[in-house]
Structures are given as C-alpha cells and as structure tokens.
N, CA, C and O atoms as a DFTB+ gen file, in Angstrom:
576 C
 N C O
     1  1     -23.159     -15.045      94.444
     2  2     -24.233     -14.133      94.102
     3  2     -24.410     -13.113      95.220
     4  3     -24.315     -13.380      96.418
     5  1     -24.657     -11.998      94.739
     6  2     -24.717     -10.832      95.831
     7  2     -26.060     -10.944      96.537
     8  3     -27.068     -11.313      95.935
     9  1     -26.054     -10.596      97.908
    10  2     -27.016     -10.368      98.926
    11  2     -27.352      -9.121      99.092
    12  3     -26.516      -8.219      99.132
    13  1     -29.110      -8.868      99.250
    14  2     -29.201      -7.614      99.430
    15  2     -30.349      -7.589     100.786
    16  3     -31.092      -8.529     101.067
    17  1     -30.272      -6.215     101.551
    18  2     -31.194      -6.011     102.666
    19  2     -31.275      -4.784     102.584
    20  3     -30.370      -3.962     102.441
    21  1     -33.007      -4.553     102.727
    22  2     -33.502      -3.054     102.291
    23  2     -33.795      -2.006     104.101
    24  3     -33.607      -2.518     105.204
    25  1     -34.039      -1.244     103.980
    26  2     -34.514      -0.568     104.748
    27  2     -35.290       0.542     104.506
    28  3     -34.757       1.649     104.433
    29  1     -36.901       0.346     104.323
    30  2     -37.977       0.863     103.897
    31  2     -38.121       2.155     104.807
    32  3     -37.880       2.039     106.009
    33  1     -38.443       3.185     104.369
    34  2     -38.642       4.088     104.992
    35  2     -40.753       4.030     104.895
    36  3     -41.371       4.538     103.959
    37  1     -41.180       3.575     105.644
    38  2     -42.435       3.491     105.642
    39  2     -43.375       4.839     105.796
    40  3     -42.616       5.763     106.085
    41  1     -44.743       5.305     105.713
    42  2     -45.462       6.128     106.324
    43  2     -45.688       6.561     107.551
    44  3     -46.423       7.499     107.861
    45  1     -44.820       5.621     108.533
    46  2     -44.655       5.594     110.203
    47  2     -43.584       6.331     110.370
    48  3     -43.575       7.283     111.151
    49  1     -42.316       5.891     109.486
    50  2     -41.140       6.225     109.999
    51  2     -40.264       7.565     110.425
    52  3     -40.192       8.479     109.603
    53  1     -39.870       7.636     111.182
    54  2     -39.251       9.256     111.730
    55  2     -39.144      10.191     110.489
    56  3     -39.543      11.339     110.683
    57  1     -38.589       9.841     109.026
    58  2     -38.566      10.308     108.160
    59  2     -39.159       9.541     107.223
    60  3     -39.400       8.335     107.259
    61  1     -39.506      10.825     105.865
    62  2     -40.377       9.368     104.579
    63  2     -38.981       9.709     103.534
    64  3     -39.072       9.179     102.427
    65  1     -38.111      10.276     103.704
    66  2     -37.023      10.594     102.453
    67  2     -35.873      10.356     103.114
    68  3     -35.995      10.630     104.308
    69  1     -34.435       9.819     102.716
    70  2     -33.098      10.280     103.473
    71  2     -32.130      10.567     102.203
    72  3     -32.306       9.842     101.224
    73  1     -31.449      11.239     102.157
    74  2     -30.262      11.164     101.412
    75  2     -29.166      10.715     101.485
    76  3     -28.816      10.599     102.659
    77  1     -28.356      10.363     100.695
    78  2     -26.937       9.245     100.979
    79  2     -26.066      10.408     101.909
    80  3     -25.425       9.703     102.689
    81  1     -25.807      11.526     102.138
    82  2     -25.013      12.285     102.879
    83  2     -25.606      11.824     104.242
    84  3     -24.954      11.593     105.260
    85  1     -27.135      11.716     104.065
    86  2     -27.309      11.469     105.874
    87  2     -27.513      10.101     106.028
    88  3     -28.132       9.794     107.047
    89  1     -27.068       8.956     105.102
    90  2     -26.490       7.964     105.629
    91  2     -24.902       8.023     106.586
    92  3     -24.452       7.710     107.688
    93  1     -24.436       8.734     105.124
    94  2     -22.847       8.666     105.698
    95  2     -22.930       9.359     107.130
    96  3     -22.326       8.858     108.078
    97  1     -23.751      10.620     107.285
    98  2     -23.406      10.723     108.466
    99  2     -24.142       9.862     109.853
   100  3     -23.738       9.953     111.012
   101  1     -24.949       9.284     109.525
   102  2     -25.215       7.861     110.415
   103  2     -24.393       7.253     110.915
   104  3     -24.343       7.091     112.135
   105  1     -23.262       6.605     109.802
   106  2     -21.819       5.639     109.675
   107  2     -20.949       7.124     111.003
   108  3     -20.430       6.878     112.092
   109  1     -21.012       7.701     110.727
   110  2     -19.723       8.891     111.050
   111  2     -19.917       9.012     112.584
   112  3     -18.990       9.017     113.394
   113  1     -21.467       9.126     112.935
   114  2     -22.204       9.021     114.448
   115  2     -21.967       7.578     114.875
   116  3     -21.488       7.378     115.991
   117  1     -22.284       6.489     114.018
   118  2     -21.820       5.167     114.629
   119  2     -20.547       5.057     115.299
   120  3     -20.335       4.804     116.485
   121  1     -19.589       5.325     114.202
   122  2     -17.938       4.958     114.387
   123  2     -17.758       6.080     115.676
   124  3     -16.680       5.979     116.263
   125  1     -18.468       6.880     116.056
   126  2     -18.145       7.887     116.922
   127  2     -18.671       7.590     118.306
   128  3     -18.000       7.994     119.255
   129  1     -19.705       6.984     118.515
   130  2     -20.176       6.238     119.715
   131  2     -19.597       5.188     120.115
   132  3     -19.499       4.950     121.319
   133  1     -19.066       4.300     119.089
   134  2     -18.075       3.252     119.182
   135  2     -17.158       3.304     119.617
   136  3     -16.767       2.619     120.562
   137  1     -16.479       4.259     118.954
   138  2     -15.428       5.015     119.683
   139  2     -14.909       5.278     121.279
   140  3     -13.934       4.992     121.974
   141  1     -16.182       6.002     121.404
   142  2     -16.348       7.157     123.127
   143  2     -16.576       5.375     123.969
   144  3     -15.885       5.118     124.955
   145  1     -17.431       4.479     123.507
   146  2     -17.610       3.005     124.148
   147  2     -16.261       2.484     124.487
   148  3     -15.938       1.934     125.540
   149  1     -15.493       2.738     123.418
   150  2     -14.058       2.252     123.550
   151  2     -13.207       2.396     124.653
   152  3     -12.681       1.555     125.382
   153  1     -13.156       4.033     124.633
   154  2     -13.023       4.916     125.060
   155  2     -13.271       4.767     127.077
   156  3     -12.384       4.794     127.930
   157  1     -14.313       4.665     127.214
   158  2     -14.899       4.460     128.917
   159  2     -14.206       2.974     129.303
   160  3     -14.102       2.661     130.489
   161  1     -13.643       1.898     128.020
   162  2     -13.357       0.754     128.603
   163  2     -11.866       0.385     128.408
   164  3     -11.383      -0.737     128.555
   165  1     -11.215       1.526     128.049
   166  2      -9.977       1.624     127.849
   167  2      -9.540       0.707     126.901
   168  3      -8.530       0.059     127.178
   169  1     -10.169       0.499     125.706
   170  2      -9.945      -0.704     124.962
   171  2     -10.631       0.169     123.294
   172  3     -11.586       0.935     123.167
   173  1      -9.683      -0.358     122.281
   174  2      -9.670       0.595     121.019
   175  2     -10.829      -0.620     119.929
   176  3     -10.542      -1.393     119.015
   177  1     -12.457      -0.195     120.750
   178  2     -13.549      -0.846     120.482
   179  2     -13.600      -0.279     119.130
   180  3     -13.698      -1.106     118.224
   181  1     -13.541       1.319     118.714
   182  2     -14.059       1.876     117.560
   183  2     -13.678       1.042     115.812
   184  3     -14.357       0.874     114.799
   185  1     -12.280       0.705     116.194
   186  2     -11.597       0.290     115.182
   187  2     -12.634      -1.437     115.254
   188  3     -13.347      -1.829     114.330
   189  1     -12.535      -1.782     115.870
   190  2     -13.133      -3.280     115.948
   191  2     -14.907      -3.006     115.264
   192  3     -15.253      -3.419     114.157
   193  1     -15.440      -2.558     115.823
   194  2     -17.110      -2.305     115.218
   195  2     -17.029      -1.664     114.314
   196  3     -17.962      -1.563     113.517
   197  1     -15.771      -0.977     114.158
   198  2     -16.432      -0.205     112.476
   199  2     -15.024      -0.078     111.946
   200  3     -14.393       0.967     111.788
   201  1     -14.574      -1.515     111.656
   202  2     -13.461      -1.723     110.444
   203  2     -13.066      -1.414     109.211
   204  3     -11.986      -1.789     108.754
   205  1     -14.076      -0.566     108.449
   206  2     -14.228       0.492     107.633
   207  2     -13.676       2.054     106.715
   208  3     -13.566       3.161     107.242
   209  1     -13.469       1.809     105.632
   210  2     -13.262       3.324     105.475
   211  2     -14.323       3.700     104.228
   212  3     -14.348       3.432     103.027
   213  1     -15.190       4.464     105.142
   214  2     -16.151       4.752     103.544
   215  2     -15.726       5.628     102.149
   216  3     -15.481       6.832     102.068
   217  1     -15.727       4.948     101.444
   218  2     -15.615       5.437      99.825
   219  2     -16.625       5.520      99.037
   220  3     -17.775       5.098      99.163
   221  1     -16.089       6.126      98.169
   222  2     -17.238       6.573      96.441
   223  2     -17.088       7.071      95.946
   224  3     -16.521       8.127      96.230
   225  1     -17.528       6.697      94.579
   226  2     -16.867       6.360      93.040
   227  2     -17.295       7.804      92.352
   228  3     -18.028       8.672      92.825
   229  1     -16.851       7.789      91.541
   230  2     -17.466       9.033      90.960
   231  2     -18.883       9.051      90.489
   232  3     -19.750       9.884      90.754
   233  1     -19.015       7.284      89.256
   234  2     -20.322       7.234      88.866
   235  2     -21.365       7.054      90.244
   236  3     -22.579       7.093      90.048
   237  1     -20.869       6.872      91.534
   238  2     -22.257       6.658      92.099
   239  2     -22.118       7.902      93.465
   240  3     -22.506       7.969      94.631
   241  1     -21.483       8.605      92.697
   242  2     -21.907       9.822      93.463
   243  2     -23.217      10.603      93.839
   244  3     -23.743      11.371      93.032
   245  1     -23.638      10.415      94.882
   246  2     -25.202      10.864      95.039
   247  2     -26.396       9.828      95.537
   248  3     -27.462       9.997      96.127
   249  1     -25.600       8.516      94.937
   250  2     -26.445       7.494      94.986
   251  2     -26.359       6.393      96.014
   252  3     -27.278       5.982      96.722
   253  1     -24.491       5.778      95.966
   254  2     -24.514       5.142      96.585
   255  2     -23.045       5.493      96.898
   256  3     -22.554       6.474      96.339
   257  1     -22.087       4.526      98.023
   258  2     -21.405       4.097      98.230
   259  2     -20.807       2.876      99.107
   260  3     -21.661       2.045      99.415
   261  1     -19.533       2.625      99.551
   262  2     -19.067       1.697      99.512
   263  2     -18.073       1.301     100.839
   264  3     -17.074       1.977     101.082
   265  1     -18.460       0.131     101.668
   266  2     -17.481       0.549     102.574
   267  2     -16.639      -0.468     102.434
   268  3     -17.004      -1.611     102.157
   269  1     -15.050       0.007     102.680
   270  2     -14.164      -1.405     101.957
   271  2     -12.957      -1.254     103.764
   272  3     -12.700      -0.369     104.581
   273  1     -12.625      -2.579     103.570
   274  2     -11.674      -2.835     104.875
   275  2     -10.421      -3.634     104.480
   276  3     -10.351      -4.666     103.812
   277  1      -9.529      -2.965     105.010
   278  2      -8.597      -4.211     105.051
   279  2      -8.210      -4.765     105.588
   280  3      -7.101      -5.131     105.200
   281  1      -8.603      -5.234     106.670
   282  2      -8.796      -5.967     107.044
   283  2      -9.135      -7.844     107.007
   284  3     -10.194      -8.378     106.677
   285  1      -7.835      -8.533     107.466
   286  2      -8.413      -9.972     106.383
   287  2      -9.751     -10.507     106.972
   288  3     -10.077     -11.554     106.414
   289  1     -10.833     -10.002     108.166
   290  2     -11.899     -11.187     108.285
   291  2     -12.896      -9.987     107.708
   292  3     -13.928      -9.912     108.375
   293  1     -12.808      -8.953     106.522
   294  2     -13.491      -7.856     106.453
   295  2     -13.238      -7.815     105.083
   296  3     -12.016      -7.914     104.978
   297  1     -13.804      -7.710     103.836
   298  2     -13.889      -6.694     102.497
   299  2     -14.444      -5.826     102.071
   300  3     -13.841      -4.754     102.018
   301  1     -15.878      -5.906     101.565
   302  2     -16.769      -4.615     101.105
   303  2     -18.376      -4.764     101.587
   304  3     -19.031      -5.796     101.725
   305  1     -18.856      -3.078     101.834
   306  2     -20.146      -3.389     101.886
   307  2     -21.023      -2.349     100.849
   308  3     -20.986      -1.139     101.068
   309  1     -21.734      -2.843      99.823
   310  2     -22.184      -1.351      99.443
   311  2     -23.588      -0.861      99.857
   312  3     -24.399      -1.616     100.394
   313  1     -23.751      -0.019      99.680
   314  2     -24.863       1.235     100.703
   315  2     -25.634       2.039      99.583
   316  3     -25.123       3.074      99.154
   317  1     -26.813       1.608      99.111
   318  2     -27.379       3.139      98.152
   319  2     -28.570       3.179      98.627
   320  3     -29.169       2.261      99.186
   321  1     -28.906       4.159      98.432
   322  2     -30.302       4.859      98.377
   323  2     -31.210       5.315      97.003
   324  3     -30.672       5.916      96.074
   325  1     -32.622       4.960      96.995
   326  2     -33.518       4.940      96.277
   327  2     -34.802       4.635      96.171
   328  3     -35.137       3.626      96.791
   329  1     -35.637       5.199      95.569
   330  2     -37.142       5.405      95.535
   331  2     -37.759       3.956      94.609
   332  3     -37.248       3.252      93.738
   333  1     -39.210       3.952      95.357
   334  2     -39.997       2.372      94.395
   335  2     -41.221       3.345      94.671
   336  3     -41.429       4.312      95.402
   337  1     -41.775       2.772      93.931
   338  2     -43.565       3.159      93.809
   339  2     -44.297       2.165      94.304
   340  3     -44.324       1.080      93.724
   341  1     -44.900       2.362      95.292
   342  2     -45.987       0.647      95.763
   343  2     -47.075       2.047      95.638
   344  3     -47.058       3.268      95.486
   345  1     -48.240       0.585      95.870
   346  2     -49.575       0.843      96.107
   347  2     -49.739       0.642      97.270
   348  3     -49.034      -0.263      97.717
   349  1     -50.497       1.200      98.068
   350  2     -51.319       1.178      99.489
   351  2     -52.881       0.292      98.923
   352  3     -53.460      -0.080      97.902
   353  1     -52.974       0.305     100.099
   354  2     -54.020      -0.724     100.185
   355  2     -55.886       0.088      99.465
   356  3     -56.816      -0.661      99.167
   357  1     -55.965       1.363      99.369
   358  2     -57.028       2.124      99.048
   359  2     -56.499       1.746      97.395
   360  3     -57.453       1.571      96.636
   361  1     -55.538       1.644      96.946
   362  2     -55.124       1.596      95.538
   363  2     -54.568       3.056      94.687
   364  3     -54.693       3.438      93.523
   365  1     -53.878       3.651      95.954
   366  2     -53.466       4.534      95.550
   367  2     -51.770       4.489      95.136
   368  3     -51.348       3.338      95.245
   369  1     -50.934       5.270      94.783
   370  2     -49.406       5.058      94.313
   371  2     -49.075       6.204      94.798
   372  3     -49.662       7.284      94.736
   373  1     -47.585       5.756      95.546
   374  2     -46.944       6.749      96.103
   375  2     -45.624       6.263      95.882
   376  3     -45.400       5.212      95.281
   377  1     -44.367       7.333      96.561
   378  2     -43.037       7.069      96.101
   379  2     -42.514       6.243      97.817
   380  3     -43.122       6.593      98.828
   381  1     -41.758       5.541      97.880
   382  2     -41.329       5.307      99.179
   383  2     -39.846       5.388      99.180
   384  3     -39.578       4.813      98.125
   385  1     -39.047       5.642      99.556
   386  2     -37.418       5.568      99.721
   387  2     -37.162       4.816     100.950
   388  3     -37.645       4.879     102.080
   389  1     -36.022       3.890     100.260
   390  2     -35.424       2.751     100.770
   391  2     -33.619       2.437     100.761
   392  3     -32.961       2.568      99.729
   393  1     -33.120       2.089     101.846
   394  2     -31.758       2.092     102.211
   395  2     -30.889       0.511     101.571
   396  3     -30.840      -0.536     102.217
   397  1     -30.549       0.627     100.797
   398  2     -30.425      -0.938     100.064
   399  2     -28.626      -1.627     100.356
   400  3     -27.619      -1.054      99.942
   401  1     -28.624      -2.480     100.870
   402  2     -27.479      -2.761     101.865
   403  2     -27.140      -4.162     100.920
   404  3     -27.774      -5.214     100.836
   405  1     -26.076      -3.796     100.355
   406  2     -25.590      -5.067      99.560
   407  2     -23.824      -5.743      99.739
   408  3     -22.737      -5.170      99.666
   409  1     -24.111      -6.854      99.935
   410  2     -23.166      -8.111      99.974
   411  2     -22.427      -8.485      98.528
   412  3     -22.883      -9.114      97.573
   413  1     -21.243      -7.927      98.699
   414  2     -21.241      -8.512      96.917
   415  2     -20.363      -9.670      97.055
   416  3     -19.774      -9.809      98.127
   417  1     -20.188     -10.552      96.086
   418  2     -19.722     -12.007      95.631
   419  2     -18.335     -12.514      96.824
   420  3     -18.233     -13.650      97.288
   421  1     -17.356     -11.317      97.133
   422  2     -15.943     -11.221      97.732
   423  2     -16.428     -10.654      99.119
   424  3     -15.605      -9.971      99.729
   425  1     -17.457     -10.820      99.595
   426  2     -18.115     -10.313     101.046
   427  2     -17.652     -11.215     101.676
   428  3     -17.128     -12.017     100.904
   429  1     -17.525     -11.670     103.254
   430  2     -17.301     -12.356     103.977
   431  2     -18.161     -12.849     105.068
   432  3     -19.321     -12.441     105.116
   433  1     -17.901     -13.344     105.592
   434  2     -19.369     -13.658     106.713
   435  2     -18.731     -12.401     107.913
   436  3     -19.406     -12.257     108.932
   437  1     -17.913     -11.845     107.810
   438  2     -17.598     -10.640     108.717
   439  2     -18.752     -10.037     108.394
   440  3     -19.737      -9.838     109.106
   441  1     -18.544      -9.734     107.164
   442  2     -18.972      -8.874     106.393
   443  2     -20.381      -8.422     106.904
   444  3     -20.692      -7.370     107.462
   445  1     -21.149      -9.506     106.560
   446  2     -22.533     -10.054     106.654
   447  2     -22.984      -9.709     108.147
   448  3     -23.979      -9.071     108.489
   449  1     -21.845     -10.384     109.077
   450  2     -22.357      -9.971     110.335
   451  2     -22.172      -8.139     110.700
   452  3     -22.834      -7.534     111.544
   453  1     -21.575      -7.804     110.202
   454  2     -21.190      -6.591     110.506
   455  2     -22.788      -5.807     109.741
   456  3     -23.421      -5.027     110.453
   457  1     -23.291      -6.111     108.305
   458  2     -23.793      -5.282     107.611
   459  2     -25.187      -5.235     108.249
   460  3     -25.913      -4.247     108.367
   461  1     -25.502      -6.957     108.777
   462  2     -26.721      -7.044     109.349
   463  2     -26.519      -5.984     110.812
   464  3     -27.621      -5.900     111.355
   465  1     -25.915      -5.524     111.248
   466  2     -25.394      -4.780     112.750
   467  2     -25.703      -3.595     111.949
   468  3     -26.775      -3.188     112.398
   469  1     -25.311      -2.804     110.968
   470  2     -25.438      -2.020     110.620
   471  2     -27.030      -1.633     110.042
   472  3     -27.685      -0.693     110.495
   473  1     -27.490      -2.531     108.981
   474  2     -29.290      -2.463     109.209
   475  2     -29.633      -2.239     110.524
   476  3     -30.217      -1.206     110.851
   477  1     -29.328      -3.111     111.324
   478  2     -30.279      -2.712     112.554
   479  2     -30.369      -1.206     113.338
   480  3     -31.298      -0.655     113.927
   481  1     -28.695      -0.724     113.014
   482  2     -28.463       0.594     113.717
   483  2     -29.608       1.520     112.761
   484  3     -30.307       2.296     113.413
   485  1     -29.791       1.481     111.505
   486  2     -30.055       2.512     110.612
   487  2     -31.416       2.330     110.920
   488  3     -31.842       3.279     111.577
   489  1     -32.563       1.143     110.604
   490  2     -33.665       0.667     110.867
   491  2     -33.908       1.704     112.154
   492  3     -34.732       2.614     112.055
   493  1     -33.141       1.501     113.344
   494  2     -33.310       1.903     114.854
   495  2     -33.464       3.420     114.859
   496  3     -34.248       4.011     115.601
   497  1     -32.659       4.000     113.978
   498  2     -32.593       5.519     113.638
   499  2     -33.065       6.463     113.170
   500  3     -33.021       7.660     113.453
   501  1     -33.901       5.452     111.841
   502  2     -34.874       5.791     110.936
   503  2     -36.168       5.583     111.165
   504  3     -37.034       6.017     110.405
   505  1     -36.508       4.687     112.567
   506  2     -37.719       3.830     112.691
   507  2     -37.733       3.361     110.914
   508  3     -38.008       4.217     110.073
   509  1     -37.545       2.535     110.683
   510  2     -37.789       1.945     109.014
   511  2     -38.263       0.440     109.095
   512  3     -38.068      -0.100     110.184
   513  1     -38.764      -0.198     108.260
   514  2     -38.816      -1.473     108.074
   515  2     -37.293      -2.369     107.408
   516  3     -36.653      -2.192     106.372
   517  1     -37.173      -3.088     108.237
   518  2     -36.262      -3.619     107.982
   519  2     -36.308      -4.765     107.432
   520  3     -36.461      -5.668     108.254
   521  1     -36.181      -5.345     105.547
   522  2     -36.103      -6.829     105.359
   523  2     -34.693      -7.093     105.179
   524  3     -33.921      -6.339     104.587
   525  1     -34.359      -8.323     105.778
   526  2     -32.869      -8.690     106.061
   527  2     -32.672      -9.661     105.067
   528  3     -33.543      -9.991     104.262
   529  1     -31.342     -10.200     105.121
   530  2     -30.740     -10.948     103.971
   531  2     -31.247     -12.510     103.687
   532  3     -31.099     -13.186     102.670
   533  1     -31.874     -12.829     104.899
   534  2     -32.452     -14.231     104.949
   535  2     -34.053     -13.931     104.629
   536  3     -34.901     -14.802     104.821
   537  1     -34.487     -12.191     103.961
   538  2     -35.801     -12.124     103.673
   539  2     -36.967     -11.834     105.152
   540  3     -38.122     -11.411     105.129
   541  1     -36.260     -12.182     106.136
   542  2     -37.248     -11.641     107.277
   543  2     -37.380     -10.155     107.454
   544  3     -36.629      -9.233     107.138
   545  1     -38.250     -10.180     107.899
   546  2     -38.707      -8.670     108.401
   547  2     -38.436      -8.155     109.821
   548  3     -38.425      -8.814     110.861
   549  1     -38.224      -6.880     109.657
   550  2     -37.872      -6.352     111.411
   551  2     -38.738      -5.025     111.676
   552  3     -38.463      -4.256     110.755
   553  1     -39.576      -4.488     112.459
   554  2     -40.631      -3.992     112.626
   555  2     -39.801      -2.872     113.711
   556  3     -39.751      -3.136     114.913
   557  1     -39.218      -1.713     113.197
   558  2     -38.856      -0.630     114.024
   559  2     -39.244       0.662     113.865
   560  3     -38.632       1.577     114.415
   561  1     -40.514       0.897     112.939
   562  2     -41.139       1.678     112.600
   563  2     -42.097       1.721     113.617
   564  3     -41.968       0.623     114.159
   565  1     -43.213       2.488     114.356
   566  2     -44.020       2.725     115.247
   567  2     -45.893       1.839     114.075
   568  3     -46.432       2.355     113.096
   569  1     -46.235       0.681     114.689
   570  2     -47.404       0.571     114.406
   571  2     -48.325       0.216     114.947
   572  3     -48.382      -0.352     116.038
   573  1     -49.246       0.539     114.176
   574  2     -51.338       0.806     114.779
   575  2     -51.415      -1.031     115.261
   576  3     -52.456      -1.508     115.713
C-alpha cells in the first residue's frame, strides 16, 4: 500500500501557494548543492544524495511528477501539488496548498529514507508543516 507525507503550506509559511515548476526547481538547487558538497570533498556526493532523474507524464503535467532511479537500492518517488479547504478556528474557510510526497507499492526503504530527506529539505525551504509517513508532525513554519 502506498505511503504518503504532506507538506502544508500554512498561514506562517514563507509562501501560502507553490507551483510544481518551483518544486522541480527545489530538486534542481538540491542536486546542485550536493553536488558543489561533493565537489569541496573530492568525492562524487551529488550522484549518491540525489539518485534521481525527474520525470512527467503527460496526464500529470502541471500537477505532479515523478522521480524514478536506477539504481538497485532506489525506484520511484512521486511529488504533486494541491489545494484542500480547512476551516480556521473563527470558522472561517480558506484554500491551503500542500506538497504531497508519495511512496508507491515498488518503493524501497531507500526510497523512504531518501523521500523523508527530501520533506525535510522542502518543509526547511518553504517554512511548511511537515506530516511525515509515520503521521508525525514537524514544525518548520515560524510560530506564536
């Protein structure tokens, strides 16, 4: 059964909207710091932290995509973006956008460790709320 971990863009957070282009370019800044890390230690770190080649489909163009490896301790991770309606506590309704990080059935525990590494980078970037795959919460949004 597939695993999923969100990343809430809250009323705190650096941004209240993101689009899947400025995910990918999140991934593109990751693999690129990874890289230059590599890089200062004379050792080819980039390929190791971000085993990856991001793809996407036609139908989820806009929405989501997909990162696949071939890597054998590595398979897929998928990545979309999308809006929920909650209520605030006055009882009012608003839209919130959220980063939805999914494990599907042929995932690996690479996988898993890698995707949870990856929530945390995006959470860290976005200030967002982070609920993870075991359902806990991670608090990197700025609060009262």
């Amino acid at each position: 059964m597939a695993e999923n971990a969100f990343i809430k863009l809250v009323p705190s957070s650096a941004k209240q909207t993101v689009a899947i282009e400025e995910v990918k370019d999140l991934f593109h800044y990751y693999k690129n710091i990874t890289t230059k890390t590599g890089n200062q230690l004379n050792w080819q770190y980039g390929e190791t932290a971000f085993p990856y080649e991001i793809k996407e489909t036609e139908d989820g163009k806009g929405k989501w995509f997909y990162l696949h490896s071939e890597h054998e301790r590595y398979n897929s991770i998928l990545i979309g973006v999308d809006t929920e309606t909650i209520r605030s506590e006055d009882g009012t309704l608003s839209e919130q956008t959220y980063i939805q990080v999914t494990l599907p059935e042929q995932s690996t525990f690479g996988d898993k460790g890698k995707a949870n590494e990856f929530c945390k980078f995006l959470s860290k970037k976005l200030q967002g709320e982070l609920h993870l795959f075991n359902e806990r919460i991670m608090y990197y949004n700025p609060r009262k």
